[in-house]
Backbone as a chain_set.jsonl record, in Angstrom:
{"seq": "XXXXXXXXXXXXXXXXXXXXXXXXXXXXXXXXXXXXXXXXXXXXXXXXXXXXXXXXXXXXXXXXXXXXXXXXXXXXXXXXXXXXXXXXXXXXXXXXXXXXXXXXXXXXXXXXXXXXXXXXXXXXXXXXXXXXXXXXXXXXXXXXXXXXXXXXXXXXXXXXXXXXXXXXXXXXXXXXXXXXXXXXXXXXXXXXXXXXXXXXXXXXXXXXXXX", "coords": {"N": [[-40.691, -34.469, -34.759], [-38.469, -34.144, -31.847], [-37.259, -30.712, -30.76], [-34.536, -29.283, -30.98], [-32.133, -29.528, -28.346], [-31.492, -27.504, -25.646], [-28.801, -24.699, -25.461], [-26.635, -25.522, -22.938], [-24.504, -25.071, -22.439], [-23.884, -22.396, -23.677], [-26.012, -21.204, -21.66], [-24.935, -20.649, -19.288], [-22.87, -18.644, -19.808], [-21.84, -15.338, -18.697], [-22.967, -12.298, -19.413], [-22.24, -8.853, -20.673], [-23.428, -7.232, -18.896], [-24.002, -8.767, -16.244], [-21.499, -9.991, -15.848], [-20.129, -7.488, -15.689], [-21.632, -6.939, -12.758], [-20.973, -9.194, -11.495], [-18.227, -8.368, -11.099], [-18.245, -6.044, -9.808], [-19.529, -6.285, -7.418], [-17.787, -8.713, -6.316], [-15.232, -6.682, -6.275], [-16.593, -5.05, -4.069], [-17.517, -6.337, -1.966], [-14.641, -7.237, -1.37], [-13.481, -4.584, -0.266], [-15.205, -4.349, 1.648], [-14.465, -6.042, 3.307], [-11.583, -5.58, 3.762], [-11.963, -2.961, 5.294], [-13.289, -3.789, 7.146], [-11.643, -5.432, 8.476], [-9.487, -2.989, 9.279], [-11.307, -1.885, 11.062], [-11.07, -3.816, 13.334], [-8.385, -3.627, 13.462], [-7.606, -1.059, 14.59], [-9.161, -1.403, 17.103], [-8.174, -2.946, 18.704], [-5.34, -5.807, 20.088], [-3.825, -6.863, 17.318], [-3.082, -9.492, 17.345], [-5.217, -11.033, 18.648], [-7.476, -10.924, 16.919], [-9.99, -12.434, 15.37], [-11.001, -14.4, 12.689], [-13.412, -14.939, 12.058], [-14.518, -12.577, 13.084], [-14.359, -10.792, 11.779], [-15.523, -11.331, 9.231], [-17.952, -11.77, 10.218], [-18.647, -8.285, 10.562], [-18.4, -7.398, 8.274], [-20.271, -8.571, 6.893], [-20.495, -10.789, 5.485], [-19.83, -14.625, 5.092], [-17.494, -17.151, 6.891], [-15.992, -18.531, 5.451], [-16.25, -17.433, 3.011], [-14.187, -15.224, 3.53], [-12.065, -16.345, 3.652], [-11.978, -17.575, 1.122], [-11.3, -15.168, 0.025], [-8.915, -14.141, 0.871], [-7.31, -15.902, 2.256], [-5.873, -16.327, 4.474], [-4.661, -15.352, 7.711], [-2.422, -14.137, 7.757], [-2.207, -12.929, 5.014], [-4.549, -11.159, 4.689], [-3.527, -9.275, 6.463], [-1.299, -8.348, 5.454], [-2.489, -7.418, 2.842], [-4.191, -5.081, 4.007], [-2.755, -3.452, 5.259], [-0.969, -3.182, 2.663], [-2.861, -1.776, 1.029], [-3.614, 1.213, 2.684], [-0.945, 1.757, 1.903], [-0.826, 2.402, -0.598], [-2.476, 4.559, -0.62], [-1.176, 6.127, 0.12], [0.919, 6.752, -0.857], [-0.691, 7.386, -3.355], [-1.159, 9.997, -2.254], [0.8, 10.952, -1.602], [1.933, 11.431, -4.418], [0.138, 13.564, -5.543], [1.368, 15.722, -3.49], [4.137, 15.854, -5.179], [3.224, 17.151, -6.835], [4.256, 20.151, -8.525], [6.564, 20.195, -7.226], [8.897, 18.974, -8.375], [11.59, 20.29, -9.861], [13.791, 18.911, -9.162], [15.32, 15.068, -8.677], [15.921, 15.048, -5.583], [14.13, 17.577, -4.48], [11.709, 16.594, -5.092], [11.758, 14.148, -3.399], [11.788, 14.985, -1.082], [9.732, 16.216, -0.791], [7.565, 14.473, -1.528], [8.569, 12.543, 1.093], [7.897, 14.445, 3.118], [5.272, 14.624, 3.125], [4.626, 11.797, 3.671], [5.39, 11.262, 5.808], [4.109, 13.088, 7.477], [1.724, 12.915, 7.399], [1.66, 9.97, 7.815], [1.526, 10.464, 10.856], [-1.094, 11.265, 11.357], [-2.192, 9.07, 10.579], [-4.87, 7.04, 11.636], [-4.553, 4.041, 12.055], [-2.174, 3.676, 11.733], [-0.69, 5.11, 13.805], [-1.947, 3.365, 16.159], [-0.828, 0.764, 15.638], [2.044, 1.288, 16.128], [2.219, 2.653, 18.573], [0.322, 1.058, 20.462], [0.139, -1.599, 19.636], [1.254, -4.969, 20.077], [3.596, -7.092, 18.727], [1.591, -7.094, 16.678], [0.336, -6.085, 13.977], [2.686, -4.277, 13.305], [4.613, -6.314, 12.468], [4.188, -6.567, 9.69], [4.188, -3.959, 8.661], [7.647, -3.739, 8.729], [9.548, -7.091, 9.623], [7.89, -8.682, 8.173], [6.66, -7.447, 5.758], [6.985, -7.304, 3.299], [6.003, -6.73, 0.815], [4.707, -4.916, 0.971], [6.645, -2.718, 1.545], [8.005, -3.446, -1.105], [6.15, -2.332, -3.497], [6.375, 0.791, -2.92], [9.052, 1.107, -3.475], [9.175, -0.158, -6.033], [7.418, 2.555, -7.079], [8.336, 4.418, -6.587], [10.681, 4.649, -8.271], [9.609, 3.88, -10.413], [8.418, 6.833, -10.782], [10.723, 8.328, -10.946], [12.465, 7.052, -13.238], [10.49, 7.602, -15.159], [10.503, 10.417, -14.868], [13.465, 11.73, -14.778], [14.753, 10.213, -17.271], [17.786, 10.284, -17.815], [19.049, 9.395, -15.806], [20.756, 6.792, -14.859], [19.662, 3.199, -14.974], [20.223, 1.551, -12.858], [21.309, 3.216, -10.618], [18.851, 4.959, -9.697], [17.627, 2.449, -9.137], [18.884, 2.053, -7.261], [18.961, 4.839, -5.394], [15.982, 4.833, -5.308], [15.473, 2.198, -3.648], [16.949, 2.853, -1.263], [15.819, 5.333, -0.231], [13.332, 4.417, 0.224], [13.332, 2.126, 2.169], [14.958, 4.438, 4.332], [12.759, 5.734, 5.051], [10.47, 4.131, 5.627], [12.374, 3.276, 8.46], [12.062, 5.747, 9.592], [9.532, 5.734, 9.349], [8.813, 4.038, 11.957], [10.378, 4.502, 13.62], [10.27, 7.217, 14.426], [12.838, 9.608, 13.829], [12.803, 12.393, 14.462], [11.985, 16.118, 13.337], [9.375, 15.728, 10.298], [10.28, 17.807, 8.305], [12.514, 17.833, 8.873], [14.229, 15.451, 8.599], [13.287, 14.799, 6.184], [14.502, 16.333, 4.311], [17.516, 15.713, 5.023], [17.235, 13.323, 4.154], [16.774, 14.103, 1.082], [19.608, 15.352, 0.862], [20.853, 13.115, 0.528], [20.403, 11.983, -1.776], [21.026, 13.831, -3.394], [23.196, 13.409, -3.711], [23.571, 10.935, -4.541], [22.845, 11.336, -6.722], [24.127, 12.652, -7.807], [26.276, 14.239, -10.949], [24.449, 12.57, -12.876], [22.351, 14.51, -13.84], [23.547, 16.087, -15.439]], "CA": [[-39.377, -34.623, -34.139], [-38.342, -32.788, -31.083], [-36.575, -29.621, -31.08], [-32.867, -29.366, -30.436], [-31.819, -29.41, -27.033], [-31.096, -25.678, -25.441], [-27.738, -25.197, -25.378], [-26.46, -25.348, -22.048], [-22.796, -24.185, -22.091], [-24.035, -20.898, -23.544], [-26.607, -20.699, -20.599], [-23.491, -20.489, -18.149], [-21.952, -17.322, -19.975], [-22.251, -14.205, -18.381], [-23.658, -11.065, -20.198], [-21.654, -8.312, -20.368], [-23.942, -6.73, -17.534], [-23.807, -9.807, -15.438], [-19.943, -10.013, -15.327], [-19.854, -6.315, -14.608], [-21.887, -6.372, -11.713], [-20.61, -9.707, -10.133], [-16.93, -7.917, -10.836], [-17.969, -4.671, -8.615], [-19.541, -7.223, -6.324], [-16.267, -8.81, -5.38], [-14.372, -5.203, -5.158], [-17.204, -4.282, -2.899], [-16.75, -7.595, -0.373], [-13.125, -7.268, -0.836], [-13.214, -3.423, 0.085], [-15.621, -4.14, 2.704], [-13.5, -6.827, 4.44], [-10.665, -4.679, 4.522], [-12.856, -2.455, 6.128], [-13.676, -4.457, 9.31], [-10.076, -5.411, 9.189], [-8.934, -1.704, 9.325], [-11.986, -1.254, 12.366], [-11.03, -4.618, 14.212], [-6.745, -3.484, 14.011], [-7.881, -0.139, 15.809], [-9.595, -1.742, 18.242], [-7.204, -3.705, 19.722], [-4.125, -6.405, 19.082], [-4.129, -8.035, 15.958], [-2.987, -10.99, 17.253], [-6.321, -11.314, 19.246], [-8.524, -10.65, 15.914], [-10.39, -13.439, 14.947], [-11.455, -13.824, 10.938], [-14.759, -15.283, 12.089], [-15.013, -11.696, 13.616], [-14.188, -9.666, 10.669], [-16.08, -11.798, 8.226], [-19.015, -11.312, 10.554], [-18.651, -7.714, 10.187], [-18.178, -7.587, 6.737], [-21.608, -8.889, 5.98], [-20.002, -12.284, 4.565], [-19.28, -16.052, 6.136], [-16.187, -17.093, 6.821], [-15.372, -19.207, 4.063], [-15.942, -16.183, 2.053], [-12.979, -14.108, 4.004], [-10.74, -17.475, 3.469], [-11.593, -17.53, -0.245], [-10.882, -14.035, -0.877], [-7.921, -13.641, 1.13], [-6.677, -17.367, 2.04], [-4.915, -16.671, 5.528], [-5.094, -13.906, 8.442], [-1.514, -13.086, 7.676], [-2.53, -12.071, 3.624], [-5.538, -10.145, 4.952], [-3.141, -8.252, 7.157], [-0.615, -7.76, 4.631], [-3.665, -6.521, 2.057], [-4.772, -4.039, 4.674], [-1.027, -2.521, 5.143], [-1.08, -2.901, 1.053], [-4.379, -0.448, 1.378], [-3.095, 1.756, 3.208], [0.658, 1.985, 1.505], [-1.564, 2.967, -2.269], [-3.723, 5.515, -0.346], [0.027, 7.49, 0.876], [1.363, 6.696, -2.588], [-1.331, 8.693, -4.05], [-1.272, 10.978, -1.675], [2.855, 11.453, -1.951], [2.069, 11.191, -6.025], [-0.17, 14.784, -5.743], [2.694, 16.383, -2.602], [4.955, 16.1, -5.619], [3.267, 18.006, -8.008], [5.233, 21.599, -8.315], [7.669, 20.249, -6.273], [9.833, 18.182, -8.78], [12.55, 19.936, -10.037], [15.143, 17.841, -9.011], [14.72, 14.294, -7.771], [15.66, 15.42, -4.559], [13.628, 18.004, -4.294], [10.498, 15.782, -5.342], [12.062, 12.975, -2.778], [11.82, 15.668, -0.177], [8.059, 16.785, -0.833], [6.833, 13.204, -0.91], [9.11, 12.381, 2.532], [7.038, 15.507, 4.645], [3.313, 14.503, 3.472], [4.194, 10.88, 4.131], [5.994, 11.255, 7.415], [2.542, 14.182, 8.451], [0.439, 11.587, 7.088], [1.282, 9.055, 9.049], [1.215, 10.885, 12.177], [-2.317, 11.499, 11.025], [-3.008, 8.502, 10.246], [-5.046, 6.35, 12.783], [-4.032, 2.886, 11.801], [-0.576, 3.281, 11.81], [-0.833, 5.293, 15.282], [-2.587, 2.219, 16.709], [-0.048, -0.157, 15.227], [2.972, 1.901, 16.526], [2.12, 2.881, 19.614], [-0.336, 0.1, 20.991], [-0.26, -2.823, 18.826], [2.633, -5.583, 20.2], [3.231, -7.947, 17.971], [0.422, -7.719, 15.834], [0.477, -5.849, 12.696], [3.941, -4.173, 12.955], [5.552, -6.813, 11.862], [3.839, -6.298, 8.254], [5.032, -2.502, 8.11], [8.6, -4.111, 8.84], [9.65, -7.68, 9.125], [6.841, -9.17, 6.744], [6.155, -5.785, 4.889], [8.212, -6.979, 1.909], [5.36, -6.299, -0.514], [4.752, -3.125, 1.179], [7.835, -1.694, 0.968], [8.349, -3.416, -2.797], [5.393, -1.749, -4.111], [6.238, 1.961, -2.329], [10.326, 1.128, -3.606], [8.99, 0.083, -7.334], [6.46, 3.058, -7.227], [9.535, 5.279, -6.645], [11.488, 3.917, -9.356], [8.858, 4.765, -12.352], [8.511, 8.161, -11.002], [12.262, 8.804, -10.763], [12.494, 6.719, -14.354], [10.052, 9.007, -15.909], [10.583, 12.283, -15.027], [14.097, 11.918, -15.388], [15.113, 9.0, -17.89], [19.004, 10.064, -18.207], [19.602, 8.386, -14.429], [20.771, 5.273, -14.939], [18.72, 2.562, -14.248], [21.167, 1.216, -11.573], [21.246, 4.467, -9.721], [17.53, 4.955, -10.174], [17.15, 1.516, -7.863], [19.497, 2.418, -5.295], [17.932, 5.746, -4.975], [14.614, 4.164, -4.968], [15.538, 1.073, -2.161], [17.371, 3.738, -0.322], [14.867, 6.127, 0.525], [12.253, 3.262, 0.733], [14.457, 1.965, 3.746], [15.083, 5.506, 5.342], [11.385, 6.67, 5.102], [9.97, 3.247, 6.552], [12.466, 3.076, 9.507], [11.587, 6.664, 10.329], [7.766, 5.542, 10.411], [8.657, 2.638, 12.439], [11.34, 4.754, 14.381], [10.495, 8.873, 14.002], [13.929, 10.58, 14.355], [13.113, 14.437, 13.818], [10.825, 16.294, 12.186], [9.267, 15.649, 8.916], [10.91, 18.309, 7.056], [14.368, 17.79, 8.591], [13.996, 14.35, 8.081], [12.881, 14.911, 4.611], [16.209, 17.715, 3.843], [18.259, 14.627, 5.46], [17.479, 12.286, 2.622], [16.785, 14.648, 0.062], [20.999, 15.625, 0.684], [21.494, 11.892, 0.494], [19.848, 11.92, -2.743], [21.517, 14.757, -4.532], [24.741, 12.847, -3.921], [23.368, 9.537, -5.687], [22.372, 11.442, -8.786], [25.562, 13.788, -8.589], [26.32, 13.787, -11.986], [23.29, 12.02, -14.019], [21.826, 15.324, -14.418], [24.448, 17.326, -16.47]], "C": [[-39.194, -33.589, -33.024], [-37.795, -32.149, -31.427], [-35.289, -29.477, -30.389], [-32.82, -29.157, -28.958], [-31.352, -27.754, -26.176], [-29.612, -25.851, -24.946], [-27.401, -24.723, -24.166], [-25.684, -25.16, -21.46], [-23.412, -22.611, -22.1], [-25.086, -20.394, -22.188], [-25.927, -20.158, -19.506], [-22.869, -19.28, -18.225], [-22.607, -16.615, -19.333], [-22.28, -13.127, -19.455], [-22.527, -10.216, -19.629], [-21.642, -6.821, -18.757], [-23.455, -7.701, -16.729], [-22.26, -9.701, -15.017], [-19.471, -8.375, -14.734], [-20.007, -6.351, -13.587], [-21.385, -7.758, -10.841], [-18.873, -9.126, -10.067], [-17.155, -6.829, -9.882], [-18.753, -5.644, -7.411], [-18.36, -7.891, -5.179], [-15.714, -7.896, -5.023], [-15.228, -5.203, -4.026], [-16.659, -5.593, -1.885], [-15.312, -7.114, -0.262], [-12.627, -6.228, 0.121], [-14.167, -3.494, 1.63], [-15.11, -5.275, 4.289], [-12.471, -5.759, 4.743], [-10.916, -3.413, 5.145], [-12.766, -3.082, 7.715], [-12.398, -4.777, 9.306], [-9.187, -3.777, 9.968], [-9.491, -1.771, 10.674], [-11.25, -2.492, 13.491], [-9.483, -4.031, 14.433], [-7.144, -2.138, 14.691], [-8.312, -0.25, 16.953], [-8.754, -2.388, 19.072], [-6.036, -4.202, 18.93], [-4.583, -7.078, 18.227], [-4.348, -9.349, 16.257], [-4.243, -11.837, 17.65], [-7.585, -11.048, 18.194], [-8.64, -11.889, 15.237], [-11.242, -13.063, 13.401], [-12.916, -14.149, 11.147], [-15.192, -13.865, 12.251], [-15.193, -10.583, 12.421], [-15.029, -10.113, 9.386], [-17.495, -11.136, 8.642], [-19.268, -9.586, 10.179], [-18.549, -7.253, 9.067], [-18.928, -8.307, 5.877], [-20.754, -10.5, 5.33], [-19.66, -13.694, 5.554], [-17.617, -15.99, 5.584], [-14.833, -17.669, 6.111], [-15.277, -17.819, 3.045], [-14.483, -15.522, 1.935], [-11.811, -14.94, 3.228], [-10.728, -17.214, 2.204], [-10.975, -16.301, -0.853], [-9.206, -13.565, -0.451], [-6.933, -14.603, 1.808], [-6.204, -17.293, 3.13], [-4.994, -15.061, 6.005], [-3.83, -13.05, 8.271], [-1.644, -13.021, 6.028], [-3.24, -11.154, 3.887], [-4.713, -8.987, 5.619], [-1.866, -7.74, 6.139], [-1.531, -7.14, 3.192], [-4.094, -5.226, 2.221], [-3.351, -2.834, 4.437], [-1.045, -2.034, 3.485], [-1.999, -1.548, 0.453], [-3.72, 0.146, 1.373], [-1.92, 2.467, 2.445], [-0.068, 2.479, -0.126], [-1.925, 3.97, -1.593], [-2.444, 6.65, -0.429], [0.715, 7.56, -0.479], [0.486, 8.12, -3.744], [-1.486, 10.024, -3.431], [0.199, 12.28, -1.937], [2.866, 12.32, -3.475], [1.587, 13.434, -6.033], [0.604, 15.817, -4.581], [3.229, 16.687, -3.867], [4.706, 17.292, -6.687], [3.736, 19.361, -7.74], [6.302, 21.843, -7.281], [8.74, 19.291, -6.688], [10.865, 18.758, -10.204], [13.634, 19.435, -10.62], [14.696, 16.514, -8.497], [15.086, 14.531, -6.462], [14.888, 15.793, -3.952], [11.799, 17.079, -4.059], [10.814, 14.657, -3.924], [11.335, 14.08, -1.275], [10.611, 16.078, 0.184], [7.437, 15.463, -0.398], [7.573, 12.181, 0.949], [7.987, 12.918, 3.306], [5.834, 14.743, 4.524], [3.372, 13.108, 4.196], [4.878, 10.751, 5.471], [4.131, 12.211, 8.266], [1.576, 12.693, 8.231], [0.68, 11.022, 8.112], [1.34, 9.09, 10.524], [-0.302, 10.908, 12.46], [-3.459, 10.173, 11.367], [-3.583, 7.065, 11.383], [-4.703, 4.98, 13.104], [-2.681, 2.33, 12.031], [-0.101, 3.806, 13.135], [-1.44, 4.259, 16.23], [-1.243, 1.12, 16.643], [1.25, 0.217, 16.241], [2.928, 2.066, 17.831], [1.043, 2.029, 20.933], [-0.272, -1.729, 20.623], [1.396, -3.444, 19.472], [2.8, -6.773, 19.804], [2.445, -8.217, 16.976], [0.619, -7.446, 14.581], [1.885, -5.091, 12.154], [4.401, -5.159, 12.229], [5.41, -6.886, 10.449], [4.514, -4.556, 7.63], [6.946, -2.633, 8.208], [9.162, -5.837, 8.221], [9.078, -8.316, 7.811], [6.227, -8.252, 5.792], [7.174, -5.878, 3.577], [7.631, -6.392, 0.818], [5.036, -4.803, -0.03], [5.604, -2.266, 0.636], [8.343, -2.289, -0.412], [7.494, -2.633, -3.517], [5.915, 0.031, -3.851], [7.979, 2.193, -3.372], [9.686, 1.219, -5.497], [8.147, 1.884, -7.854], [7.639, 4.41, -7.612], [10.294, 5.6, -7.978], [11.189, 4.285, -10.483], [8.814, 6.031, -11.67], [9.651, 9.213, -11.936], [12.721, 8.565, -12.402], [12.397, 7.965, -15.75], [10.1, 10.028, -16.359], [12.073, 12.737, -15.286], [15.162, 10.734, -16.004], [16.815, 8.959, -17.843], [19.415, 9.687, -16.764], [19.425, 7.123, -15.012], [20.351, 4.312, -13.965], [19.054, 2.209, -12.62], [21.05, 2.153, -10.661], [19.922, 4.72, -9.294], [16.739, 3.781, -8.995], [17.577, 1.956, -7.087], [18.888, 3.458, -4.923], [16.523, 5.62, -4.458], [14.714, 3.698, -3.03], [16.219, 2.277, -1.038], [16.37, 4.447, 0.543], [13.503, 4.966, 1.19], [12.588, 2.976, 2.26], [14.39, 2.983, 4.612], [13.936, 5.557, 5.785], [10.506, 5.505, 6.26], [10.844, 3.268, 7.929], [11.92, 4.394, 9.871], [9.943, 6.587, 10.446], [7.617, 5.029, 11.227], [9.407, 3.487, 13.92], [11.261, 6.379, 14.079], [11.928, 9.671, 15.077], [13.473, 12.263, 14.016], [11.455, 14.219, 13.15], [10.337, 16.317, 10.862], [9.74, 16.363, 7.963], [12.394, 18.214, 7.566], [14.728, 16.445, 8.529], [14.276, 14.199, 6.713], [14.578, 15.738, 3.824], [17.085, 16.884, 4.071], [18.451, 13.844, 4.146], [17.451, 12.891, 1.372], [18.662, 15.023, 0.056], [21.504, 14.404, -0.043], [21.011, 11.28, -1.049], [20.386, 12.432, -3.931], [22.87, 13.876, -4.361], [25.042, 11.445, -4.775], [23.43, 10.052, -6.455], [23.771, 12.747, -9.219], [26.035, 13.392, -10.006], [25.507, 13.593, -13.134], [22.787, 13.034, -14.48], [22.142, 16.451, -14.934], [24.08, 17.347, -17.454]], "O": [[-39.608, -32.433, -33.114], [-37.4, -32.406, -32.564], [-35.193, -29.595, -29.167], [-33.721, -28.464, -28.485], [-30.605, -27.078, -26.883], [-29.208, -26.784, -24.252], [-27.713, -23.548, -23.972], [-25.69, -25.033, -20.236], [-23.483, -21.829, -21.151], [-24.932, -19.257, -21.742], [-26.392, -19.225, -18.851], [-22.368, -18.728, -17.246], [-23.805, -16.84, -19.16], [-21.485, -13.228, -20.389], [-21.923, -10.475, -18.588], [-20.86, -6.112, -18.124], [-22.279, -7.511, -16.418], [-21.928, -9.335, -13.89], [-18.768, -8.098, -13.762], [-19.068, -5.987, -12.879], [-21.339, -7.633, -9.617], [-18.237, -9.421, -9.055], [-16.241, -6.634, -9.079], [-18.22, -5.499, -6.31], [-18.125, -7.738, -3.98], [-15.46, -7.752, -3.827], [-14.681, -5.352, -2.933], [-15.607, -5.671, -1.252], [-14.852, -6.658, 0.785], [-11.798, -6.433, 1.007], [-13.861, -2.788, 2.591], [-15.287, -5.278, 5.507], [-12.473, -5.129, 5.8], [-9.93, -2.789, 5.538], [-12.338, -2.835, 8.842], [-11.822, -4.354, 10.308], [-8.483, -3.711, 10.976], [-8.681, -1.748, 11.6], [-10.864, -2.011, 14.556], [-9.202, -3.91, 15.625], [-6.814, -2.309, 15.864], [-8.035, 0.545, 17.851], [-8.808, -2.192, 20.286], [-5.607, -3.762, 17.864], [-5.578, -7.802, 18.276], [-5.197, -10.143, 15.851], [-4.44, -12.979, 17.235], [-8.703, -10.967, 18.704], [-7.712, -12.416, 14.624], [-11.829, -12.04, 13.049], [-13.695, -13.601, 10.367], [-16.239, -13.622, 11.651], [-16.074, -9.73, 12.31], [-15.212, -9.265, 8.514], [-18.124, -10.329, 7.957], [-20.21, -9.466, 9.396], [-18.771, -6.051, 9.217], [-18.695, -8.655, 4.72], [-21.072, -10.701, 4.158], [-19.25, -13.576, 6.708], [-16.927, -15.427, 4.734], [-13.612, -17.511, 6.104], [-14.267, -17.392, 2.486], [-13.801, -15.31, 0.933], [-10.942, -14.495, 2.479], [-9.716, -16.657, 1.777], [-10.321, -16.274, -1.895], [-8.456, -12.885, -1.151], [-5.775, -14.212, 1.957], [-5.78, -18.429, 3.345], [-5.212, -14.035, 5.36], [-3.785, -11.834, 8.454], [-0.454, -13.139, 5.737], [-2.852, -10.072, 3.447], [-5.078, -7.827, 5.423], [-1.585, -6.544, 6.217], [-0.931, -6.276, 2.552], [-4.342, -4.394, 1.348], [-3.147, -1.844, 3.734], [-1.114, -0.865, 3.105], [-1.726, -0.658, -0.352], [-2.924, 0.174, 0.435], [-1.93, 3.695, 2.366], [0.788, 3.117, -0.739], [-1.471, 4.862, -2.31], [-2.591, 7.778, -0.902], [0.969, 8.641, -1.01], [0.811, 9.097, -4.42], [-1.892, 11.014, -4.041], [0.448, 13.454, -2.209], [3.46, 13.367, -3.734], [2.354, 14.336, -6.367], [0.357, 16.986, -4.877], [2.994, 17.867, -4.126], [5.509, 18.067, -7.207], [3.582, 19.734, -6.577], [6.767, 22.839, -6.728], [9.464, 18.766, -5.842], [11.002, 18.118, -11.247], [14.192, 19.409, -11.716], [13.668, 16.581, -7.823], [14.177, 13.986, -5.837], [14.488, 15.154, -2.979], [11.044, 17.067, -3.087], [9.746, 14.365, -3.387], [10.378, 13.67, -0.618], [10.349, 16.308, 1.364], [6.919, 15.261, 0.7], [6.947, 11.376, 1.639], [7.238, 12.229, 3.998], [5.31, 14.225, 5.51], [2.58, 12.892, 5.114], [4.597, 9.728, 6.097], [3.41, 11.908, 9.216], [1.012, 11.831, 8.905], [0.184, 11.291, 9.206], [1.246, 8.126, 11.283], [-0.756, 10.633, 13.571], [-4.57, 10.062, 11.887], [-2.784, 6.242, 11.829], [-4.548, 4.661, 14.283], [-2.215, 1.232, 12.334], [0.788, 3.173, 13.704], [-1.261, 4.62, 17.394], [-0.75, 0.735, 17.703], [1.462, -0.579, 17.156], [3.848, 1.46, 18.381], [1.048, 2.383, 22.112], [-0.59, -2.715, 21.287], [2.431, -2.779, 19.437], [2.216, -7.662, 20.423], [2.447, -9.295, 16.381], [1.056, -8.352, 13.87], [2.25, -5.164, 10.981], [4.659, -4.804, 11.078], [6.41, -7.249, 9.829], [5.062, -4.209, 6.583], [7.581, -1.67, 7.779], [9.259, -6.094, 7.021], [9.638, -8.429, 6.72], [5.237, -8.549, 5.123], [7.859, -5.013, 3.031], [8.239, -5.723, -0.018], [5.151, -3.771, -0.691], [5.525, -1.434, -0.268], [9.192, -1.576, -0.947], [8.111, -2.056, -4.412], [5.76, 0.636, -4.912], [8.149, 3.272, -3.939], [9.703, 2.262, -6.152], [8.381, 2.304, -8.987], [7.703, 5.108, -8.624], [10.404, 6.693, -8.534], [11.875, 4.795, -11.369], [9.621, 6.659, -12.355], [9.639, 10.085, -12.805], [13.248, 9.511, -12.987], [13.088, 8.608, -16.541], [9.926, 10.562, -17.455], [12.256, 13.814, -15.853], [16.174, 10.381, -15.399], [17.331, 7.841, -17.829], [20.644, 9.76, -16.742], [18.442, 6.546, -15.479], [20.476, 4.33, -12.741], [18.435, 2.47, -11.589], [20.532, 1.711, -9.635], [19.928, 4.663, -8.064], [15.76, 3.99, -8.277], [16.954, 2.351, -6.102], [18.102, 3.244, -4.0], [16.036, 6.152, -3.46], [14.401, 4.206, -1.953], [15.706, 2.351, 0.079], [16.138, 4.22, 1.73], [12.995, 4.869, 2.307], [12.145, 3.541, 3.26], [13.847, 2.749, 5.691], [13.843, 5.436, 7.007], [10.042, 5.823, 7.355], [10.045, 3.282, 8.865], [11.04, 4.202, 10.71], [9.239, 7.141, 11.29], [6.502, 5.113, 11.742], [9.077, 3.181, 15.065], [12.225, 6.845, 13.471], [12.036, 10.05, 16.243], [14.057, 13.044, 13.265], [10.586, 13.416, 12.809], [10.997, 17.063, 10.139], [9.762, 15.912, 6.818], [13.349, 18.466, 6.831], [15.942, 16.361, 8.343], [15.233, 13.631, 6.188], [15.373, 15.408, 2.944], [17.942, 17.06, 3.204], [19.407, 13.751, 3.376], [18.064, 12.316, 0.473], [19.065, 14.905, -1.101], [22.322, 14.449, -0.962], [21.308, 10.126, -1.36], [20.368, 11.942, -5.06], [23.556, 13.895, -5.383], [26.034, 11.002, -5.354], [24.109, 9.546, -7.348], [24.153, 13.351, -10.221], [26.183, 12.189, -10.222], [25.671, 14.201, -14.192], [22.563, 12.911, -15.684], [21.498, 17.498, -14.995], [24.568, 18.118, -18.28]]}, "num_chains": 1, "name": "protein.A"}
């Protein structure tokens, strides 16, 4: 009699190697698209960046780019997304020995991310060259930007000091979210009187909560 057939669902599973390495596979493409996106928005306007161009750079075809990121305005709101984690973590270690009060803490993470993004070359490109192109993701279409940077706020503020009520806790949040982005979009002053600006506007939300 022959011998059973090999089973050919289980041939399909991945090993627990196998699924590791095609999972750091995708990060890597993903990380290395938003890569050539990052190099192609320095180079010029967005609007003039073709995905064939960035795929090409990015070692991958251009079905690839589509599958991973479905449309040139996700890729450009991904990149901004980048970007808006990197200042997050950056803000996250500003705060340490500088929280206090939430003011005070509001006030630390304000300066690095106002220096930062003087610093930072992407958003100097965008700001000062770019017309039309990717601004409108750090503003109009920047909702997930600034929701992620506003929620991010929110658990800090939560956290460190739970007796603010929740309510207060958002507005404080969306507030500064708001200030901090128009002054990237729009720099009034300098980063620490900037920063002392909203940090006032801060102690007057939580007047109270922290008796």
């Amino acid at each position: 009699m022959p011998g059973p057939e090999p089973d050919r669902f289980h041939s399909d599973v991945l090993t627990p190697k196998e699924w590791m390495t095609k999972t750091v596979t995708m990060v890597t493409t993903r990380e290395a698209l938003l890569d050539a996106a990052y190099d192609a928005a320095l180079a010029g306007d967005w609007d003039r960046v073709r995905m064939v161009d960035v795929a090409r750079a990015g070692g991958v075809s251009r079905q690839t780019l589509y599958y991973e990121f479905g449309s040139k305005e996700a890729l450009a709101e991904a990149l901004a997304l980048r970007e808006a984690v990197r200042w997050m973590a950056g803000a996250d270690t500003a705060i340490v020995g500088h929280d206090g009060t939430p003011s005070e803490a509001v006030a630390a993470g304000t300066v690095w991310t106002l220096e930062e993004a003087a610093r930072n070359p992407l958003l100097k490109a965008v700001l000062t060259e770019d017309e039309g192109g990717l601004l409108p993701y750090l503003t109009t279409r920047g909702s997930s930007l600034q929701t992620a940077a506003r929620e991010h706020l929110a658990e800090h503020l939560a956290a460190r000091w739970p007796q603010i009520p929740a309510e207060r806790v958002a507005l404080v949040a969306d507030t500064v979210t708001r200030l901090t982005f128009s002054h990237l979009v729009l720099p009034g002053g300098r980063p620490e009187q900037v920063a002392h600006d909203i940090a006032v506007l801060v102690d007057s939300l939580v007047e109270g909560a922290l008796a």
